[in-house]
N, C-alpha and C positions, 0 to 999 in steps of 0.2 A: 529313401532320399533324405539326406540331413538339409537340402535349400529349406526346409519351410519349419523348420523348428524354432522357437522361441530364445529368447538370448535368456539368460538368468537374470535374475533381480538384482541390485546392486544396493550396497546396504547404504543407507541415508546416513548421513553426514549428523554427527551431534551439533543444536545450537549454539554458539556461544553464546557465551554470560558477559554484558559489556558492565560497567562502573562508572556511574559519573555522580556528581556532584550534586548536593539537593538543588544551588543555583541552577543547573543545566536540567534538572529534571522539571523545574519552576519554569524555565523559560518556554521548554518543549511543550509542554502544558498549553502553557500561552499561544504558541504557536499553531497548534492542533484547537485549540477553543475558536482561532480567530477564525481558523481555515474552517471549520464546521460551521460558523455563525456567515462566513462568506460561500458558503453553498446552498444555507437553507435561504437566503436572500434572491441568490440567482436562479433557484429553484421554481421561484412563483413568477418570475418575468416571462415574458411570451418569447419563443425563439425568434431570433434575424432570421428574416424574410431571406427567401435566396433568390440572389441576383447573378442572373445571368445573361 
């Protein structure tokens, strides 16, 4: 019975390689430092009570 055989593997697609700009790579930065600095913040606050 072929119903219960496996599909083959299907080969992974290469990453691409993007290019930007040192400004854009600066900004990204920035945006990733804020977004980690506004996690370890909301990390230590107690959860919303849930209201129901």
């Amino acid at each position: 019975m072929d119903q219960f055989k496996r599909k083959p593997r299907r080969k992974s697609e290469r990453g691409r390689t993007l290019t930007v700009s040192a400004e854009q790579k600066a900004a990204y930065e920035a945006l990733l430092r804020e977004k980690e600095s506004r996690e370890a913040y909301t990390k230590h606050l107690p959860a919303d009570p849930k209201l129901r």
